[in-house]
C-alpha positions in Angstrom: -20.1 11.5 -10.9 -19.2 8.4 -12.5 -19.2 6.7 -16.1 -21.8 4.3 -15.2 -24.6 6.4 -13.1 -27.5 7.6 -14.9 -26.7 11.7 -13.9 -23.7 10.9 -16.6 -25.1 9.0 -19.3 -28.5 10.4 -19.9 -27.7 14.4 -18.9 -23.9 15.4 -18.5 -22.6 13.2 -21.7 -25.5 13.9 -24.0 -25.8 18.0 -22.9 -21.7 17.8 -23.0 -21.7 16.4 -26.5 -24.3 18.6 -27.8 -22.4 21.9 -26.6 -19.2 20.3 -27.7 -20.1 19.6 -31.5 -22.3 22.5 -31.9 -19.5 25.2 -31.2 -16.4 26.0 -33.3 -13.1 24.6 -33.4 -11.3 27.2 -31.2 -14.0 27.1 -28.3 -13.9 23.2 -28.0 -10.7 23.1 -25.4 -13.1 26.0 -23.6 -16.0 23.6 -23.4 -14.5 20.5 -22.3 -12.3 22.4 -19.8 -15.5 24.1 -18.1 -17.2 20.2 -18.7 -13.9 18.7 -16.6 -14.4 21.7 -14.1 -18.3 20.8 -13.9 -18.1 17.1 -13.7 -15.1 17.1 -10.8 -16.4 19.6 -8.9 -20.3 17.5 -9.1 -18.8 15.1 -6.7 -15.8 17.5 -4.6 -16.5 20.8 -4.9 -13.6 21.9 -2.1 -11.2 19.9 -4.4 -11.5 21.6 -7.5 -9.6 24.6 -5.5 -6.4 22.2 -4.9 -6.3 21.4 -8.4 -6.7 24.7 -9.8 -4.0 25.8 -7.3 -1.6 23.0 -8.0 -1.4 23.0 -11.5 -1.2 27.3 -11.4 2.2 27.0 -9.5 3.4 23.9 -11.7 2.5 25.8 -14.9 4.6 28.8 -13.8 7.6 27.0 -12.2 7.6 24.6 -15.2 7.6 27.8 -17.6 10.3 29.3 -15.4 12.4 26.0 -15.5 12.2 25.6 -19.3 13.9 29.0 -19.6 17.2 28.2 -17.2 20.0 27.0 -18.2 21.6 26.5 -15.0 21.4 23.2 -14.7 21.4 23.0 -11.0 18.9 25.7 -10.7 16.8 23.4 -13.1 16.9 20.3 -10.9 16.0 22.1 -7.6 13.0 23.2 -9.2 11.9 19.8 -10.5 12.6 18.9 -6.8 10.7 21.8 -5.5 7.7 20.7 -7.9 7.8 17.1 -7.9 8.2 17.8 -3.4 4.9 20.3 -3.4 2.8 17.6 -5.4 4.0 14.7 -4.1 3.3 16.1 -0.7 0.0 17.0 -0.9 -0.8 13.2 -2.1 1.2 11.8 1.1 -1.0 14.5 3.0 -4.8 14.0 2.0 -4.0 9.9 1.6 -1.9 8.8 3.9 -1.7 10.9 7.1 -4.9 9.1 8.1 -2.9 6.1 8.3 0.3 6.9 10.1 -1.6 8.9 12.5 -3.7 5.9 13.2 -0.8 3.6 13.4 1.4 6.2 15.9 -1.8 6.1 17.9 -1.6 2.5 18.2 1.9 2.1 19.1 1.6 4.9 21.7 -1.6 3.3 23.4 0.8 -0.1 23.8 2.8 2.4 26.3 0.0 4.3 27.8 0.9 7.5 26.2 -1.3 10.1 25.1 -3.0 10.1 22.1 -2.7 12.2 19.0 -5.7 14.2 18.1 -6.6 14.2 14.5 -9.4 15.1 12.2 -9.8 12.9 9.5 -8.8 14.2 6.3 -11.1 13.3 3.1 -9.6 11.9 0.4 -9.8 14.3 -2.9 -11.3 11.9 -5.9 -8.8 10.9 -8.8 -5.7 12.3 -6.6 -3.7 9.3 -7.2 -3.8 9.6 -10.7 -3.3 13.4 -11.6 -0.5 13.4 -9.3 1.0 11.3 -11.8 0.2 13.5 -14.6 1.7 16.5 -12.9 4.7 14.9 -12.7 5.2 14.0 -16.1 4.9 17.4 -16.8 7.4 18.7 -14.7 10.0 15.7 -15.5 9.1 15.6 -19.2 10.1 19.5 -19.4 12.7 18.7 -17.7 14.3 16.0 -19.8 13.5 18.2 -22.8 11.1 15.3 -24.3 8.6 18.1 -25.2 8.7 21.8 -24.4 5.7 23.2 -21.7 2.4 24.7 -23.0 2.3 28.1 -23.5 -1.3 28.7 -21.8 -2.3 28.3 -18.4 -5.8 26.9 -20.0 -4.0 24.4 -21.5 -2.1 22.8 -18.7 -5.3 22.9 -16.7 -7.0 21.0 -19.4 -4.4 18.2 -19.6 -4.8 17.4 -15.7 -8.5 18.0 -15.3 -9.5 16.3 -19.2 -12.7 14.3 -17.0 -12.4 11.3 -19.3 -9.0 10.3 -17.4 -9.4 12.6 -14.1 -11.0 9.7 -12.0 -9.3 7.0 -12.8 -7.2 7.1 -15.6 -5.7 6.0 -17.7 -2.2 7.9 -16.5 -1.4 10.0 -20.1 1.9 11.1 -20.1 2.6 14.9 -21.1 4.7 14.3 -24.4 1.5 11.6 -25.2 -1.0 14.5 -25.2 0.8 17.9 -25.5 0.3 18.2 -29.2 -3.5 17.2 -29.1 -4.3 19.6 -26.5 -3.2 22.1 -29.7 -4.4 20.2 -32.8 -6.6 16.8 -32.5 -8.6 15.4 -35.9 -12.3 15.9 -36.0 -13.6 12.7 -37.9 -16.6 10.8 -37.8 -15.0 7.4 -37.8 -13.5 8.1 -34.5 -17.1 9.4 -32.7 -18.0 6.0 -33.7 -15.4 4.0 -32.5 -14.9 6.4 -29.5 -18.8 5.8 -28.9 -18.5 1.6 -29.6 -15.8 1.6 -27.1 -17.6 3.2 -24.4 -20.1 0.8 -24.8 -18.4 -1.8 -24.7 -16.7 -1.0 -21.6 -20.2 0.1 -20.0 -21.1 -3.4 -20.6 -18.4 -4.7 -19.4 -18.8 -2.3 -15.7 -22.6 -3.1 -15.5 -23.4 -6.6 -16.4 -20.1 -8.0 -15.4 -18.9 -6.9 -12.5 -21.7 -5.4 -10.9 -22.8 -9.1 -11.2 -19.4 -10.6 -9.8 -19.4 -7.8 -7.1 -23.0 -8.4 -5.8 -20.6 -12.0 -4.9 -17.6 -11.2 -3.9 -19.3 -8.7 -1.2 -21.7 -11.3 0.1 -19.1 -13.9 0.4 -16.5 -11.4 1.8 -18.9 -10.2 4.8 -19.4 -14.0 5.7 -17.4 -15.1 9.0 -14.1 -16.4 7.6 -14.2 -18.7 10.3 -16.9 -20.5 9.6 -17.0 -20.6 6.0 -16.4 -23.5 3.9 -13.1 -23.6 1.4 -15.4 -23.5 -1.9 -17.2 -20.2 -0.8 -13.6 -18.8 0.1 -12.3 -19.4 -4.0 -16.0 -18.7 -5.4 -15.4 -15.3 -3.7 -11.8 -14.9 -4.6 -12.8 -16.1 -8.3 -15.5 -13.2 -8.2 -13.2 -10.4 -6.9 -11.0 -11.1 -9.3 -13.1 -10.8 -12.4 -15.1 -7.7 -10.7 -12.0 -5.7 -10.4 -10.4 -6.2 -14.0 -13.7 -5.5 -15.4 -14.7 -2.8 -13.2 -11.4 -1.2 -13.8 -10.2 -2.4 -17.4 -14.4 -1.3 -18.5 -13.6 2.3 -16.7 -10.5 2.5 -18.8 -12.5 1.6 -22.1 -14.9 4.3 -21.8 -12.5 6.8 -20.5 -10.4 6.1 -24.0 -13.8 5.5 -25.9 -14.9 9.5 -24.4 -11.6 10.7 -25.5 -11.6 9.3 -29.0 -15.1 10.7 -29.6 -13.6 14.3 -28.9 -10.3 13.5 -30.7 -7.7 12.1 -27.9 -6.0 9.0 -28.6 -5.5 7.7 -25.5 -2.9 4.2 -24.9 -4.3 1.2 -24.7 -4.2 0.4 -20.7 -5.3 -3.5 -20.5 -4.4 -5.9 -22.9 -6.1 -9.5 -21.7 -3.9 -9.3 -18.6 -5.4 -12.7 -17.6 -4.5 -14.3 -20.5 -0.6 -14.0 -19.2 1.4 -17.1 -18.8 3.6 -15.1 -16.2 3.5 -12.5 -13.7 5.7 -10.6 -15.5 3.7 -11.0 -18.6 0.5 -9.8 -16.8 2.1 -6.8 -15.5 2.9 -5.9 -19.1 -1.1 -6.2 -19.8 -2.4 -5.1 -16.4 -3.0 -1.0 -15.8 -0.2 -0.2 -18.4 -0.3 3.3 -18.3 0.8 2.6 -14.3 2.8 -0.1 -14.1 5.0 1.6 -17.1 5.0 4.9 -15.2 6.7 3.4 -12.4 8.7 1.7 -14.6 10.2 5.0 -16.8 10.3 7.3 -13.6 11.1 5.4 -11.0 12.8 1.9 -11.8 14.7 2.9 -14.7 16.2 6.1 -12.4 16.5 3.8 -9.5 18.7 1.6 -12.1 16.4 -0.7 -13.6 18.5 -4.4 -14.5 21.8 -2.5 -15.0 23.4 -3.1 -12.1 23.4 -7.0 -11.0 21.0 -9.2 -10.0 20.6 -8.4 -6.1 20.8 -4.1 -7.2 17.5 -5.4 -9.5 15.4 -7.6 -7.3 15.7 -4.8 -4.5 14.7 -2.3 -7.1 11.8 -4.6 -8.0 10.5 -5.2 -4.5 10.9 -1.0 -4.1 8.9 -0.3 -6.7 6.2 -3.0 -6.2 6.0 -1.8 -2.7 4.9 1.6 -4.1 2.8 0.3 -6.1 0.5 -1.0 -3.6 1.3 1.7 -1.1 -0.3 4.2 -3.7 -3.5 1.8 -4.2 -4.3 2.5 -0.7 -2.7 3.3 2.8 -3.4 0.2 4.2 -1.3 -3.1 5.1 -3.3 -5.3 3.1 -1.9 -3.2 -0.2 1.6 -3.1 1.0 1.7 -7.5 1.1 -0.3 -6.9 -2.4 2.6 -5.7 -3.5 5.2 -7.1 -1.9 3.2 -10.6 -3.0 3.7 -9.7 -6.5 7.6 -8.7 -6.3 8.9 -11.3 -4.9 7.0 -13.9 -7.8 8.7 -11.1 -10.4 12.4 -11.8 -8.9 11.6 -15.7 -8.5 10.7 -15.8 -12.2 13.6 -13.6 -12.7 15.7 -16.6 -11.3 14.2 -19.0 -12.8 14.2 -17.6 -15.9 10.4 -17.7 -17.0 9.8 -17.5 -20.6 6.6 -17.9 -22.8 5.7 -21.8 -23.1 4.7 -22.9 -26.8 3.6 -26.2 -26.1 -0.3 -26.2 -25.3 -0.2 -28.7 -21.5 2.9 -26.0 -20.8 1.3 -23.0 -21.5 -1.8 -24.2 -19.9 0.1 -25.0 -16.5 1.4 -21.4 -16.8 -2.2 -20.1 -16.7 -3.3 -21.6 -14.2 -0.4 -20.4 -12.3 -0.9 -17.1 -12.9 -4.6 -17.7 -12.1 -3.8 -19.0 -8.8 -1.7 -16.4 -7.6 -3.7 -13.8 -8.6 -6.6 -15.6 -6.5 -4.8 -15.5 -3.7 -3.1 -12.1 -4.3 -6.5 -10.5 -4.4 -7.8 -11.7 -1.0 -5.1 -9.1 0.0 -6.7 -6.6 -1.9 -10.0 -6.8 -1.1 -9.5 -7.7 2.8 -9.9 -5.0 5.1 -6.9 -5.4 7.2 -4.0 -8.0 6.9 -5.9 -10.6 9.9 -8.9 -10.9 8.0 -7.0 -11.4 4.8 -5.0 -13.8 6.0 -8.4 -15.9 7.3 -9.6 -15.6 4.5 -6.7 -17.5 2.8 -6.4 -19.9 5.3 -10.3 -20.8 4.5 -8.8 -21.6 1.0 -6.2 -23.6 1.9 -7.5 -25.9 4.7 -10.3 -27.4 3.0 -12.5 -26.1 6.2 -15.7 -27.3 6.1 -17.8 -25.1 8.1 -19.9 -25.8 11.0 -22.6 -23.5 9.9 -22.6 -22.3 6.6 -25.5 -19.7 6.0 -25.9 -19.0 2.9 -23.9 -22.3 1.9 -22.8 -22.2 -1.5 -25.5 -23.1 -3.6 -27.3 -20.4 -2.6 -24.8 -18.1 -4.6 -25.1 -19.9 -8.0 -27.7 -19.5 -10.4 -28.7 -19.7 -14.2 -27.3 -16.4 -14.9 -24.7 -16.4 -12.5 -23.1 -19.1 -14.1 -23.5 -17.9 -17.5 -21.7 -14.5 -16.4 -18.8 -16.3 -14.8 -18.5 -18.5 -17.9 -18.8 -15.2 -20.7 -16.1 -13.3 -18.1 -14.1 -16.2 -18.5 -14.2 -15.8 -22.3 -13.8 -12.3 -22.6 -10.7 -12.1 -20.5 -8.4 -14.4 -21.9 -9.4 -13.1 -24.8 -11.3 -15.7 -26.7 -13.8 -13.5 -28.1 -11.6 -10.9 -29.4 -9.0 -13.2 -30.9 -11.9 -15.3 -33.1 -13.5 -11.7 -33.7 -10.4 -10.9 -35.6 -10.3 -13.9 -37.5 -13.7 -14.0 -38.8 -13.1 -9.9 -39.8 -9.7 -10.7 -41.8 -11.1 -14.2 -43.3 -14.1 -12.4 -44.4 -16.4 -14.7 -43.0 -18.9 -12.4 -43.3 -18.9 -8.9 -45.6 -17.6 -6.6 -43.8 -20.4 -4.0 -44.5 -22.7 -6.4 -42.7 -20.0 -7.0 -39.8 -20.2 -3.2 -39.3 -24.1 -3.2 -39.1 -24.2 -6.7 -37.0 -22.0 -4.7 -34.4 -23.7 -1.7 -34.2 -26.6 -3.4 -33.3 -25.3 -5.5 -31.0 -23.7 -2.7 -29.1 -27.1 -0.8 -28.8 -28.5 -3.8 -26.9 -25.6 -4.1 -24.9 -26.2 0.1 -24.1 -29.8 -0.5 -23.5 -29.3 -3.4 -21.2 -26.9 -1.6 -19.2 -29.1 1.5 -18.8 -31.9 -0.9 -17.9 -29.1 -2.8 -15.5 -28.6 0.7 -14.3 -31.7 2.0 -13.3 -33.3 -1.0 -11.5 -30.7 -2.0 -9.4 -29.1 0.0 -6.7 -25.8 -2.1 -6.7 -22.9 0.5 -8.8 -19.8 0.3 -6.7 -16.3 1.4 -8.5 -13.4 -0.1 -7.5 -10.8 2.7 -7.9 -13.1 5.7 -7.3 -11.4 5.5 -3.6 -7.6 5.7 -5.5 
């Protein structure tokens, strides 16, 4: 079940909500924790019994490991836990994909082949991983003490606005509101606005900019001409930040209308001038877990330059390694490293002047083009086709559809409001008119509520006649 499907939006959420408000404050954890169960479960019923066994031992061993004070004791169980979880995620992900690539090196020597049955990925396993181990390492570190009920924990990894695809909320972020959250009205609004908002942005967006980027990427490389190639690269690459950064606004605009205060986990990422600055505004809630539990342990920038760019390249490795097991993440990420350690050497900063900082854009811009190709490909030869269609100004023998075919009224119009909306145009002028008082606030408030009601009914509409949905990281 996803955010954007009709099974959520017109019966789980509304039934959910009405439960939810109608009983008293000491049921509410109860309800959403049976929702969470319900709504995972909807779409991997087998599942629900790996994270319900999971997170029963990590309660326990975390309980047990807050109560030693032998400090060696202490670290083998936070290896023993942070082993059994990371495990299982090496296990349903990625044994797929080493047992498909041993098969292939064997069958270069004639050898026999290893007989596997293809193991089904559980949904959201990426991201709850994650979670699990901020628990354990969080306890560990003494940044906030473990939860006393089982119930408790359970609802902290299973909480379905963040289960499928985040954001990642760290332990000591959500601990105490698992306990005690406010209960206002102005946050069902806001919680409710937000979700909106980022329905919109999921449904008329980049539904509309996935409906390209699939057409164009099941064209013959080959014979495809070098504007299709970046009209399909340019369409990827606003599909997936809206897909994902539009998930990531409902998920926080759910929580916020039950209480949670969930971190911001995009913040105009294409708007960056750098790499570095887009990783600072792209998937946050990831790209600064890696950063506090692995990089910073691994020794972050403390120990010379060459000690740093390996420890970049490691962790931007990983980073595309847990995207997917497949090549085409692993160059994703190695893609994006080694522009982090160049900029590093070169000592990138923030231009000021308007031709600089407009140069620095469209640098980010064009490696980010590129980079997605990687991302999108289904193996590392056809992504690497695809790229050379962009650079070699091929222009195809037979073209069918050519590229006219893909533009139209509306197309264009999306393209140009994505545009907009990403480097943050809207938002930034929004904010002036609000603290300028351009218009009475009171007015603002009722201008905006409208507005958003369109945008709901629209995407319902959107919704229900077409039979494009995809999500992006519902596979992660």
């Amino acid at each position: 079940m996803v955010f954007s499907s009709i099974i959520f939006l017109l019966y789980f959420l509304p039934i959910f909500m009405l439960v939810y408000f109608c009983v008293g404050k000491r049921s509410k954890n109860a309800v959403i924790l049976i929702g969470s169960i319900f709504f995972y479960a909807w779409g991997a019923p087998k599942f629900i019994f790996v994270i319900l066994g999971t997170t029963l031992l990590d309660f326990y061993l975390v309980g047990w490991m807050d109560r030693v004070t032998n400090e060696r004791h202490r670290k083998l169980m936070l290896l023993f836990s942070v082993t059994v979880n990371l495990g299982l995620l090496v296990y349903f992900k990625y044994s797929n994909f080493f047992i498909e690539n041993v098969n292939a090196a064997l069958s270069v020597f004639g050898d026999k082949q290893i007989h596997w049955t293809k193991l089904v990925l559980p949904i959201g396993i990426s991201f709850y991983t994650f979670e699990t181990i901020t628990y354990v390492v969080d306890v560990y570190r003494r940044v906030h003490k473990p939860l006393t009920k089982f119930w408790d924990y359970q609802l902290y990894i299973i909480l379905f606005p963040k289960l499928i695809a985040g954001p990642i909320i760290r332990y000591h972020e959500l601990a105490d509101q698992i306990k005690d959250r406010a209960d206002v009205i102005d946050d069902k609004l806001t919680g409710f606005y937000r979700f909106i908002f980022g329905l919109a942005k999921k449904v008329l967006i980049a539904n509309q900019m996935g409906h390209v980027a699939d057409e164009i990427f099941a064209l013959n490389y080959l014979e495809m001409d070098t504007l299709t190639a970046w009209l399909g690269s340019l369409a990827y690459t606003f599909q997936i930040y809206f897909d994902f950064s539009g998930y990531s606004d409902m998920a926080i605009g759910i929580g916020r209308m039950f209480g949670f205060e969930f971190k911001q986990n995009f913040k105009l990422p294409y708007g960056a001038t750098s790499i570095r600055e887009f990783w600072q505004k792209w998937h946050i809630s990831l790209s600064s877990w890696f950063r506090d539990y692995v990089y910073i342990p691994l020794g972050g920038n403390r120990m010379g330059n060459f000690r740093t760019s390996f420890n970049l390249l490691s962790i931007f490795i990983l980073c595309g390694f847990w995207h997917g097991a497949n090549f085409t993440f692993l160059i994703w990420g190695l893609f994006h490293g080694l522009f982090l350690i160049m900029e590093r050497v070169v000592k990138v900063s923030i231009p000021n002047h308007f031709l600089k900082r407009t140069l620095a854009h469209s640098y980010v811009w064009i490696v980010l083009l590129f980079s997605w190709v990687f991302f999108r490909a289904e193996d590392v030869d056809s992504a690497f086709r695809y790229l050379k269609t962009m650079l070699f100004f091929n222009q195809g023998p037979s073209i069918s559809p050519d590229l006219a075919s893909f533009f139209s009224p509306y197309l264009i119009f999306v393209m140009l409001l994505g545009t907009l909306i990403s480097v943050g145009v809207f938002s930034k002028n929004i904010k002036k008119i609000v603290r300028l008082r351009f218009i009475p606030i009171q007015q603002y408030r009722w201008m905006e509520t409208i507005f958003l009601l369109i945008l709901f009914c629209l995407s319902v509409m959107q919704i229900m006649t077409s039979a494009f949905n995809p999500f992006i990281y519902y596979r992660f």
